[in-house]
Z-matrix of the N, CA and C atoms (Angstrom, degrees):
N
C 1 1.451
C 2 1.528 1 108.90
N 3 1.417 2 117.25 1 138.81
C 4 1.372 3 118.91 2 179.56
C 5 1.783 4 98.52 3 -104.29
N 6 1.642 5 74.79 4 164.88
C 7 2.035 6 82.76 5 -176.54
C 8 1.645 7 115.83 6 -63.82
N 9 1.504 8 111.98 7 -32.61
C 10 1.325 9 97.29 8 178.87
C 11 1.917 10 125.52 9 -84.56
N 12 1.320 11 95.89 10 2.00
C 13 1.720 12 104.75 11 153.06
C 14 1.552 13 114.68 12 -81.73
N 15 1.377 14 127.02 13 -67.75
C 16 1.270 15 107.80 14 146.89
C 17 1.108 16 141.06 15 -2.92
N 18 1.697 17 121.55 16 -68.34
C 19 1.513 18 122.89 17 165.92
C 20 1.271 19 120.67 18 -43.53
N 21 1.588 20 112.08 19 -58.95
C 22 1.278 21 124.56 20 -179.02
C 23 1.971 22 111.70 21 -38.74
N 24 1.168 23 105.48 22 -77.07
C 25 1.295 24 127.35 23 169.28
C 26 1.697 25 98.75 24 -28.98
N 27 1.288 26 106.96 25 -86.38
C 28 1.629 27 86.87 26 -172.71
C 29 1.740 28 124.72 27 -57.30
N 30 0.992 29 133.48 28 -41.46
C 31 1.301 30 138.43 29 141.19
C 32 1.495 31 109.62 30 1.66
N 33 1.006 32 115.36 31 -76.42
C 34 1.611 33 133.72 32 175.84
C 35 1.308 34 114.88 33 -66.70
N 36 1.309 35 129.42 34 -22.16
C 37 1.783 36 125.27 35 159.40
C 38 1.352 37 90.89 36 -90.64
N 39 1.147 38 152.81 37 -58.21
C 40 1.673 39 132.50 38 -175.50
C 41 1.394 40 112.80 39 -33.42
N 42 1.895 41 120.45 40 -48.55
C 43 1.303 42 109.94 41 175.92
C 44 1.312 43 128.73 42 -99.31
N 45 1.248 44 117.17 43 5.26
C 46 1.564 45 122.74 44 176.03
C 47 1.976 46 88.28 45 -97.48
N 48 1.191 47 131.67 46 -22.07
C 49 1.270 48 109.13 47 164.43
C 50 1.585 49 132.76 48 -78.64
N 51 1.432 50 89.84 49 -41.75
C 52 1.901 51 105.39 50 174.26
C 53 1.591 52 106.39 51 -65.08
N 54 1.200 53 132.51 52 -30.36
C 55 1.425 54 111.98 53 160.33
C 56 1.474 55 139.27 54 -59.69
N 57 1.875 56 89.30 55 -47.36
C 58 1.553 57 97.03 56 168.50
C 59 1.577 58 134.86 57 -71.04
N 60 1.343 59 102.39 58 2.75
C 61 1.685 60 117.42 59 -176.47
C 62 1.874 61 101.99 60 -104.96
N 63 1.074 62 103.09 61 -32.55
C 64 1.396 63 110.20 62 166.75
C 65 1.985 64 127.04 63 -14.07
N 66 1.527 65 92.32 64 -67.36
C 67 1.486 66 106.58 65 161.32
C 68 1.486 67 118.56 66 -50.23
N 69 1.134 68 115.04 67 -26.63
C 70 1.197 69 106.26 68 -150.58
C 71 2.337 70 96.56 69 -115.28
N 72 1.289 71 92.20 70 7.99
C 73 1.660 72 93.20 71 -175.17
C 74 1.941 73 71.40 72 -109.58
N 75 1.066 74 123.20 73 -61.81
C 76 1.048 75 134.91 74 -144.28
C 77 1.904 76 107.72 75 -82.20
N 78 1.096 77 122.87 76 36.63
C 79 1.985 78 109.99 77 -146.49
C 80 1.531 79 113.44 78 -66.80
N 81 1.333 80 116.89 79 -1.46
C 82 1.452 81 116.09 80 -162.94
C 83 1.634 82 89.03 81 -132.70
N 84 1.788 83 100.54 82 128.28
C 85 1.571 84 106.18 83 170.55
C 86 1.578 85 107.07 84 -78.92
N 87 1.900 86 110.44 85 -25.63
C 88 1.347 87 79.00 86 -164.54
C 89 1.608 88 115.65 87 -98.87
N 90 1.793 89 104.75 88 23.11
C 91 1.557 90 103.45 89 153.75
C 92 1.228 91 109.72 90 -92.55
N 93 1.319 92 136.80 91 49.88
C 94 1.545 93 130.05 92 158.72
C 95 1.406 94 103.92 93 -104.06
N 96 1.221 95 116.90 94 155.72
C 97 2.123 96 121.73 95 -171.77
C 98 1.634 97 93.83 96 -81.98
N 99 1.196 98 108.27 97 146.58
C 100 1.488 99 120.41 98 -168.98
C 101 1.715 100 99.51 99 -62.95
N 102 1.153 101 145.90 100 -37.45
C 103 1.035 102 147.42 101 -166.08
C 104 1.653 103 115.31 102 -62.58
N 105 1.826 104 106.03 103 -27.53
C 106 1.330 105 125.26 104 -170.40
C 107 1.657 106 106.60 105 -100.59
N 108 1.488 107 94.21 106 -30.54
C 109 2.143 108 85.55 107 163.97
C 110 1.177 109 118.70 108 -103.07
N 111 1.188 110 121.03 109 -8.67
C 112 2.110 111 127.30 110 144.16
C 113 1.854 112 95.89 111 -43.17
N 114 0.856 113 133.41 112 -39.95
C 115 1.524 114 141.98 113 -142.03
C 116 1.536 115 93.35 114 -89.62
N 117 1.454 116 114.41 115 -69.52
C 118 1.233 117 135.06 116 178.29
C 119 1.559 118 117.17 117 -45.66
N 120 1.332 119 103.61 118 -37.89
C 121 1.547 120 98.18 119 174.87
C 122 1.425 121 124.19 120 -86.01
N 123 0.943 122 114.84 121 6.15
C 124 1.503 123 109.88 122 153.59
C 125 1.276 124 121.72 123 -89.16
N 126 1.655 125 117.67 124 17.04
C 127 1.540 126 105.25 125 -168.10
C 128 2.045 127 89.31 126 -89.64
N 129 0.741 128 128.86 127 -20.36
C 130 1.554 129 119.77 128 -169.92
C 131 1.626 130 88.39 129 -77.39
N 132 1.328 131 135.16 130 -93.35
C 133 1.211 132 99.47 131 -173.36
C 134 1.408 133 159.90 132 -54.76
N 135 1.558 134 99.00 133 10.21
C 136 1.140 135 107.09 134 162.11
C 137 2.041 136 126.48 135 -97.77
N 138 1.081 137 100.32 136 -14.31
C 139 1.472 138 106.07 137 153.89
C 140 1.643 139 112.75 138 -88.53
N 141 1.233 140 113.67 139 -16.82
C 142 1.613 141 103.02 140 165.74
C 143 1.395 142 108.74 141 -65.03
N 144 1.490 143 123.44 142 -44.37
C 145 1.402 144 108.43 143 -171.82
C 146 1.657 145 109.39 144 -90.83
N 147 1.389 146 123.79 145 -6.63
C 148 1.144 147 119.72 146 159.20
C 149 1.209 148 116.26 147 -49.08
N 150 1.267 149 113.10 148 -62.57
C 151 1.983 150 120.33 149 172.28
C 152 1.234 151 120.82 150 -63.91
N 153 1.463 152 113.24 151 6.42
C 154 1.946 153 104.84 152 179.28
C 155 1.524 154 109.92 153 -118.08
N 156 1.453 155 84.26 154 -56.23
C 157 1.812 156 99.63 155 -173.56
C 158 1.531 157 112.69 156 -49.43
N 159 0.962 158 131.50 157 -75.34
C 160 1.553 159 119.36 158 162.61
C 161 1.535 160 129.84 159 -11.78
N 162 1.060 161 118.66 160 -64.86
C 163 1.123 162 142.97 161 141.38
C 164 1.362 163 129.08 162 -13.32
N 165 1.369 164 118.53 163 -98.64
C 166 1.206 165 134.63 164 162.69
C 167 2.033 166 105.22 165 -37.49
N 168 1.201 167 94.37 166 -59.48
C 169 1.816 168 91.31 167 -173.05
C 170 1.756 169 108.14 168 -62.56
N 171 1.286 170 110.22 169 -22.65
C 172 1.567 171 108.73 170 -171.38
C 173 1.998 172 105.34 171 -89.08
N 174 1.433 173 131.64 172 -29.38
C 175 0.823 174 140.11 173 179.63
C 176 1.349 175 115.19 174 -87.41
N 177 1.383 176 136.75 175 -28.14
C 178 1.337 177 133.90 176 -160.35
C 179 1.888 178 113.30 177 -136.01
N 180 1.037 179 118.18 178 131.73
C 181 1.452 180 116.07 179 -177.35
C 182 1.511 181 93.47 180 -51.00
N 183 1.515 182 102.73 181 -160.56
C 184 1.676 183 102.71 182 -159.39
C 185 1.163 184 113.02 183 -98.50
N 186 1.461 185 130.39 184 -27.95
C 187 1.317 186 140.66 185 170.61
C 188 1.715 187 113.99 186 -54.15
N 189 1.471 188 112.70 187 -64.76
C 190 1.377 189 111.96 188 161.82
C 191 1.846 190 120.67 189 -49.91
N 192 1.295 191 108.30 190 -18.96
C 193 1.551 192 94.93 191 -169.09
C 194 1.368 193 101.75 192 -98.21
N 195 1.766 194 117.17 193 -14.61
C 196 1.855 195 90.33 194 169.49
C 197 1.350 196 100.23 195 -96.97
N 198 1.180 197 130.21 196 3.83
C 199 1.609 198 118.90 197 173.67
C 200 1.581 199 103.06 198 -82.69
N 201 1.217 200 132.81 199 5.88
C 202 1.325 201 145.58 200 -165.15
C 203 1.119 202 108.77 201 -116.32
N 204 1.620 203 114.51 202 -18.92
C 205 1.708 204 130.60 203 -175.73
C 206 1.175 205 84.31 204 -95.47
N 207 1.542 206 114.58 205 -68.19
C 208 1.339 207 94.88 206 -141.15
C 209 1.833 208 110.41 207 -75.02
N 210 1.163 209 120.84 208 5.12
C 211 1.156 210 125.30 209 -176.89
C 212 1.737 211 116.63 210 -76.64
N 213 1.850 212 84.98 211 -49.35
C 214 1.581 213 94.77 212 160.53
C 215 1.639 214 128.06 213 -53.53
N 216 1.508 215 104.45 214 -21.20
C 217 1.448 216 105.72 215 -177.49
C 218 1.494 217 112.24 216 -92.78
N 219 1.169 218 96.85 217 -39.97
C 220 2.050 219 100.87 218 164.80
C 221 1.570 220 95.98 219 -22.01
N 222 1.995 221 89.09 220 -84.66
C 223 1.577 222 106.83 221 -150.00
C 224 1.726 223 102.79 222 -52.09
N 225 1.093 224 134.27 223 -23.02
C 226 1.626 225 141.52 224 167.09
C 227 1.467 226 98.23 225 -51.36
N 228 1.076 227 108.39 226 -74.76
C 229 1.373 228 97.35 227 174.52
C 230 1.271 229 163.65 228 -107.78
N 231 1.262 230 95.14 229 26.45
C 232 1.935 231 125.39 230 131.36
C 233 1.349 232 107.31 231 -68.25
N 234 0.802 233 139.74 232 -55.85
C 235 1.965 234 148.58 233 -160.17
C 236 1.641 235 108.08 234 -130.82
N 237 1.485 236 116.10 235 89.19
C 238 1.205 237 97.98 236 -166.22
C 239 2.144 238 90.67 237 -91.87
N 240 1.400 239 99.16 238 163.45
C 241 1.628 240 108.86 239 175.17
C 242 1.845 241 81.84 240 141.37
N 243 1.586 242 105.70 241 -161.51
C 244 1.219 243 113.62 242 -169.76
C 245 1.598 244 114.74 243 -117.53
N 246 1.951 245 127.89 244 -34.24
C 247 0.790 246 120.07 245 172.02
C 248 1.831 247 117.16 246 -44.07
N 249 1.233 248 123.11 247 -74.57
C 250 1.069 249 153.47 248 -165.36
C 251 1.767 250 107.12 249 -23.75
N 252 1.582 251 99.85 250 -62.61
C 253 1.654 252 106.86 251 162.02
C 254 1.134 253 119.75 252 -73.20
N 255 1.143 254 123.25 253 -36.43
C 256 1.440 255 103.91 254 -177.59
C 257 1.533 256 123.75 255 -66.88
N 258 1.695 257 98.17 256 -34.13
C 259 1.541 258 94.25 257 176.36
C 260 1.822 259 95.40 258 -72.68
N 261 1.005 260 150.59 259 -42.64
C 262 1.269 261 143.08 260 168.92
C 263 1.589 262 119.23 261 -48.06
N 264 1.426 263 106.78 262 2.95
C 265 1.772 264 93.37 263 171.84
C 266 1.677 265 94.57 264 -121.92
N 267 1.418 266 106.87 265 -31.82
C 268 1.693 267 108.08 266 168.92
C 269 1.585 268 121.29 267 -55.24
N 270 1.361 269 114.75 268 -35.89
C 271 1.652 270 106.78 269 176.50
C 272 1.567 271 108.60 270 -86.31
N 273 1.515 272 117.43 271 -26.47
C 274 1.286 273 109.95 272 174.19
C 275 1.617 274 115.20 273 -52.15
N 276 1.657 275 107.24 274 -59.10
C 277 1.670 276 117.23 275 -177.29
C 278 1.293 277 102.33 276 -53.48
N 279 1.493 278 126.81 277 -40.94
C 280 1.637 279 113.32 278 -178.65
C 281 1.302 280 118.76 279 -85.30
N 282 1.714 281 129.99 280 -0.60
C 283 1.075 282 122.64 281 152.70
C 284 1.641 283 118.76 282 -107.86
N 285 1.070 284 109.63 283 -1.45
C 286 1.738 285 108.96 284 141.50
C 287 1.905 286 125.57 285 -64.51
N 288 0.994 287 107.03 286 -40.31
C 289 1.674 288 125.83 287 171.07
C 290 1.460 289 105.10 288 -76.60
N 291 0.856 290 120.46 289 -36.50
C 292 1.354 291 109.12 290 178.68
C 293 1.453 292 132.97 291 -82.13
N 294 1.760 293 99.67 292 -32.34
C 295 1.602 294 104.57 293 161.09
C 296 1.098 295 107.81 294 -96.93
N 297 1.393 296 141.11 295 33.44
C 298 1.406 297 142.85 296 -164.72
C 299 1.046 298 137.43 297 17.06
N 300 1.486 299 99.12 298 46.00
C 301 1.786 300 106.29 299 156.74
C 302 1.603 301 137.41 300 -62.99
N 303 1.246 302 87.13 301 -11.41
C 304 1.509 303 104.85 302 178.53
C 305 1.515 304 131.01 303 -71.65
């Protein structure tokens, strides 16, 4: 093993640990300063479009893929969380592909 595998490796337990200890320095959301859970709430839609956009843009010409966004963003926000859109951008792309809108 060379040192810069080594590095790597620990590198990557420093931050897969300092996240997961997080909860536990931190146990109460609503002692965080409003500026830092303003912050936090954008993390769901931003792993929503982590899991679509790729996706959607790599499978479907361009017309179907923002009607695939923006559908996902409706159902987000009617139902915010992550199941809800995603299965709402997954049946769209497979019934875009299927009647070949794609």
């Amino acid at each position: 093993m060379n040192n810069a595998w080594i590095a790597t490796v620990a590198g990557m337990l420093v931050v897969t640990y300092s996240v997961r200890l997080v909860p536990f320095v931190i146990p109460r959301i609503d002692t965080l300063p409003r500026r830092l859970r303003r912050a936090l709430s954008y993390v769901p839609p931003a792993a929503l479009g982590a899991l679509i956009i790729p996706d959607a843009m790599e499978s479907l010409s361009l017309a179907p893929a923002v009607a695939a966004l923006a559908v996902s963003a409706l159902a987000y926000r009617l139902r915010p969380g992550i199941f809800v859109p995603v299965a709402a951008a997954v049946v769209f792309v497979a019934g875009a592909l299927f009647f070949g809108a794609a």
